[in-house]
C-alpha positions in Angstrom: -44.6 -37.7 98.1 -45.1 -36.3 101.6 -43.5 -32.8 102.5 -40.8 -34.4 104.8 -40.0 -36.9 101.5 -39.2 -33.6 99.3 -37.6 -31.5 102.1 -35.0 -34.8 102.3 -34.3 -34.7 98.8 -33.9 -31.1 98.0 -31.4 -30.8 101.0 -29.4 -34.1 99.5 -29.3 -31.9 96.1 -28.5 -28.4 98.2 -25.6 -30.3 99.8 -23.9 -31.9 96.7 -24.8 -29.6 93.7 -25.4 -26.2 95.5 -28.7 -26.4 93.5 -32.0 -24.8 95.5 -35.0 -26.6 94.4 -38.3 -25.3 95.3 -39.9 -27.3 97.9 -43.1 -26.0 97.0 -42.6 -27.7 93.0 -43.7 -31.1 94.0 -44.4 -31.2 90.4 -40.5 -30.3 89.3 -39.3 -33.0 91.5 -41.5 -35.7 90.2 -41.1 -35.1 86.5 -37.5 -35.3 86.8 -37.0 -38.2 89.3 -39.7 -40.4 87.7 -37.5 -41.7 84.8 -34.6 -42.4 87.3 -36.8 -44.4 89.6 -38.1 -46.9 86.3 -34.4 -46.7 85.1 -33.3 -47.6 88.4 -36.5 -50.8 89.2 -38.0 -48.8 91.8 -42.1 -48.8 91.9 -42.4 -45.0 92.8 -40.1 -41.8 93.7 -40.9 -42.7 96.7 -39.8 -46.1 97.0 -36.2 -44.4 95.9 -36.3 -41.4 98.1 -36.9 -44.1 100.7 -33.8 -46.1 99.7 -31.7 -43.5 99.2 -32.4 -42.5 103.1 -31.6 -46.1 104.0 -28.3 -47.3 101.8 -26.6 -43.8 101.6 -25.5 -45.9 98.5 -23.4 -43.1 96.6 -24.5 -44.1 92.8 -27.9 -43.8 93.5 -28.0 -40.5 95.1 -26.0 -39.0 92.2 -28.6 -40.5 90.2 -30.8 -38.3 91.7 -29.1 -35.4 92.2 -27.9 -35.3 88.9 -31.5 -35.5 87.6 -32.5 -32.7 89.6 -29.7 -30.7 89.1 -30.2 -31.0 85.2 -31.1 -27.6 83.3 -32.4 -27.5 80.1 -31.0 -25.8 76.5 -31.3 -24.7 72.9 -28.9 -24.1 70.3 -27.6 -20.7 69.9 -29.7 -19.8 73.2 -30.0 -16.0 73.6 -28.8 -15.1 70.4 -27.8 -11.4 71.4 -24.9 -13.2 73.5 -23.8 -14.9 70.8 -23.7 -11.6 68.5 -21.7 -10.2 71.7 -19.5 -12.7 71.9 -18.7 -12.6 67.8 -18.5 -9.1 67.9 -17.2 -8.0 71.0 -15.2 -10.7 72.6 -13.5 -12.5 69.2 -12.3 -9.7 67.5 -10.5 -9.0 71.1 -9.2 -12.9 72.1 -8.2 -13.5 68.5 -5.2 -10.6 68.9 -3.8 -12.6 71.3 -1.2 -14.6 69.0 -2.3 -17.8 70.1 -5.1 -20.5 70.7 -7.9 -19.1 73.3 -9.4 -21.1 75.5 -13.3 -21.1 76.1 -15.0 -23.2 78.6 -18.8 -23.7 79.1 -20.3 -24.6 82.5 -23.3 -26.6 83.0 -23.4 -27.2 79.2 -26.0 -29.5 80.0 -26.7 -31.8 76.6 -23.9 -29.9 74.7 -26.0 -27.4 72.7 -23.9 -24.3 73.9 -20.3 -25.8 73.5 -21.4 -26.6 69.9 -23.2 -23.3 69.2 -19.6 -21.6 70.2 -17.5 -24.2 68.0 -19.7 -23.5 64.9 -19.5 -19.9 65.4 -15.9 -20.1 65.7 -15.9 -22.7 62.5 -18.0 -19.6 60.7 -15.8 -16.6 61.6 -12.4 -18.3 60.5 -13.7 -16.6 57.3 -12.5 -13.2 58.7 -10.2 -14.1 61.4 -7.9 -17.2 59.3 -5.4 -17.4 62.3 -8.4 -18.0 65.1 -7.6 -21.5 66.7 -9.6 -22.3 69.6 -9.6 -25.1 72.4 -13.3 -25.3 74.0 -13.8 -27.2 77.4 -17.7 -27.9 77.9 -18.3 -29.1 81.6 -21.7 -30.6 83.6 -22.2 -32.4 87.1 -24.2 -35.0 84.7 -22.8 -38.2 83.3 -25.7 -38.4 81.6 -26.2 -35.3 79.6 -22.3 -35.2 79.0 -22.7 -39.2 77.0 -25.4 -37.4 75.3 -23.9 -34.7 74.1 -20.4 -36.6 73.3 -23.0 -38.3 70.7 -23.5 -35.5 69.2 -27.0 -36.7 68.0 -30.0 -34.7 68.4 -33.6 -34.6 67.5 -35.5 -33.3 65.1 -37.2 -31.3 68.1 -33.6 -30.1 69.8 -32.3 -29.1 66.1 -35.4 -27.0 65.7 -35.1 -25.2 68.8 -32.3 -22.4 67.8 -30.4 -23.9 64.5 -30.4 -21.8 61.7 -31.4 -23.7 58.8 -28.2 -23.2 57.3 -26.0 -24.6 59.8 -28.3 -27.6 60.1 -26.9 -28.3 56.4 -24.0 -27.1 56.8 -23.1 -29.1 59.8 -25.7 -32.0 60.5 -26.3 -35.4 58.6 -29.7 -37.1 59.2 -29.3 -40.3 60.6 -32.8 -42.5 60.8 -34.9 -40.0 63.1 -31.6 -38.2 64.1 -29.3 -35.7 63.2 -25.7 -36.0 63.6 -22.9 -33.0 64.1 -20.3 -33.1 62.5 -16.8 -34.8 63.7 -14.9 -31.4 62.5 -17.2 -29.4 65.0 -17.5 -32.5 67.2 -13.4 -32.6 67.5 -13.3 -29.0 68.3 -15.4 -29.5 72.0 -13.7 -31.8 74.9 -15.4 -32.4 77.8 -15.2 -33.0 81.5 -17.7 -33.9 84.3 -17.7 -31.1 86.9 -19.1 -30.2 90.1 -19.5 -26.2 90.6 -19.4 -26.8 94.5 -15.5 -27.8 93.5 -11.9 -26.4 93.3 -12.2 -24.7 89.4 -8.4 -24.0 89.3 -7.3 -27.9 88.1 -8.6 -26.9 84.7 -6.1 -24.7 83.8 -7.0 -20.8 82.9 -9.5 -19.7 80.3 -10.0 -16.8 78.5 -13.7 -16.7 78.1 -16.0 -18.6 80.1 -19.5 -19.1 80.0 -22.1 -19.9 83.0 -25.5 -19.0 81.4 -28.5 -19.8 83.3 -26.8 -21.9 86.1 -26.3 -19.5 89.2 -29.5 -18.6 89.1 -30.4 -22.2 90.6 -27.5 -21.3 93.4 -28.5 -19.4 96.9 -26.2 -16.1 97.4 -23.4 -17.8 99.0 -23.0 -20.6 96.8 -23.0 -18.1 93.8 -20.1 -15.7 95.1 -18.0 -19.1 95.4 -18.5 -19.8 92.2 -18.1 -16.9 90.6 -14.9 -16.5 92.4 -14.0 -19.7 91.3 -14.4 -18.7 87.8 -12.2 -16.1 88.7 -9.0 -17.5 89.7 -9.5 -19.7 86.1 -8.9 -17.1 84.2 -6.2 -14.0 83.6 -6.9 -10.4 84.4 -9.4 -9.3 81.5 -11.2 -12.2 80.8 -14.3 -12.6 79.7 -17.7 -13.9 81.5 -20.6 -14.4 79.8 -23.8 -15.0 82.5 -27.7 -15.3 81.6 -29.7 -12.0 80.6 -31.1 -12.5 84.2 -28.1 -12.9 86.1 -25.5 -10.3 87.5 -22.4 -10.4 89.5 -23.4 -7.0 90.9 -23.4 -7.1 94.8 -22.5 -10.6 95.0 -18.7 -10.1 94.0 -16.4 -7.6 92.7 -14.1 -10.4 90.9 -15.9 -9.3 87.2 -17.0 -5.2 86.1 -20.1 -5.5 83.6 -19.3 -3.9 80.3 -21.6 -1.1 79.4 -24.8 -1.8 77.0 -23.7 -5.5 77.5 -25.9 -7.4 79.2 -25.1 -10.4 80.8 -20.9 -9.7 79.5 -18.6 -9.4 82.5 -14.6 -8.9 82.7 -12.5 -10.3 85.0 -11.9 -6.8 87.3 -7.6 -7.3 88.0 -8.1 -5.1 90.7 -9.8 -7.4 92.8 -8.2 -10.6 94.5 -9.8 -13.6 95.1 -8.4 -15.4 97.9 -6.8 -18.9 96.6 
């Protein structure tokens, strides 16, 4: 692909998604549109950037879009969030009196929303009353029918799983392993565009947006997060990547101390509707 072919598809994918590729990873670009092209009967990426130009036909660009925009994921990814989130933030949304609500953006091919229901399942042990209602979200039709399946590979089961839940949870099915409908039943799921009005899912109590703003310029990440902030009340809780931070992008969240990555919804500061 020429340089003027990649600059014309990164801007498609700034536009829609908010996501900043690298027009420098010519490599990126091609190993992600190169299955969409043979899905789609196209010869080369190309031929498809080409046609994309041309039709401005609406399916295909999404196609593409979505395929850039896609981020990758593990079970149980960062595990130190997920002791935080057991210790720290459960403990605290279980005294509420009544089902929490969690959401996980850009949950990708539904490793995270899964890793936070079997938790969940697992601490019911010490918390009997905990009911939960988990909303997992992602611009891609495609990873979302995935992880609706809830069939993965030996590879994806390997990468993060405990043993132990793997048994507990999974049922091998030819070359695949299959979740469980209890955890399965606990997880819905919604496509979602981050570069879109956040308050039409109703309010959450925790959310988590690991490892997505960091594909976001500056601008694009203050909307969200503010976005994220009018879904939720005063005091909830934000989980973000160990390499992201709210810190001079926003003062909607206050970072809890020897937390990384943890963030609370900061009451004293309103986001305009």
């Amino acid at each position: 692909m020429s340089p003027e072919e990649i600059t014309v598809l990164t801007e498609l994918v700034r536009r829609r998604s908010g996501v900043v590729v690298d027009p420098d990873k010519a490599y990126l670009v091609e190993s992600r549109l190169a299955p969409v092209a043979r899905r789609e009967g196209f010869a080369s990426i190309r031929e498809m950037i080409h046609a994309i130009a041309q039709r401005r036909e609406e399916r295909l660009i999404w196609a593409a879009v979505e395929a850039m925009a896609s981020s990758e994921t593990t079970f149980f990814r960062d595990r130190v969030a997920f002791e935080q989130f057991r210790n720290d933030i459960l403990p605290v949304l279980a005294r509420l009196g009544r089902p929490i609500r969690i959401c996980s953006l850009g949950c990708a091919t539904g490793q995270e929303p899964y890793s936070i229901a079997m938790l969940i399942e697992q601490e019911r042990d010490h918390l009997p009353t905990l009911k939960a209602d988990i909303l997992a979200c992602d611009l891609s039709e495609a990873c979302l029918e995935k992880a609706q399946s809830g069939l993965y590979t030996q590879f994806e089961v390997q990468r993060g799983l405990p043993s132990r839940l793997l048994i507990k949870h999974f049922e091998r099915i030819d070359e695949a392993w299959a979740l469980s409908p209890r955890i399965r039943q606990m997880v819905r799921w919604r496509r979602l565009n981050l570069m879109n009005d956040l308050r039409n899912l109703g309010q959450f109590d925790a959310i988590f947006c690991r490892n997505v703003l960091s594909s976001f310029s500056e601008d694009v990440r203050k909307r969200v997060l503010e976005q994220i902030a009018l879904a939720m009340p005063d005091e909830g809780f934000l989980m973000l990547g160990v390499s992201e931070t709210v810190m001079g992008v926003t003062e909607a969240f206050r970072p809890l101390a020897e937390h990384r990555g943890l963030y609370r919804r900061n009451p004293a500061y309103r986001v305009a509707a």
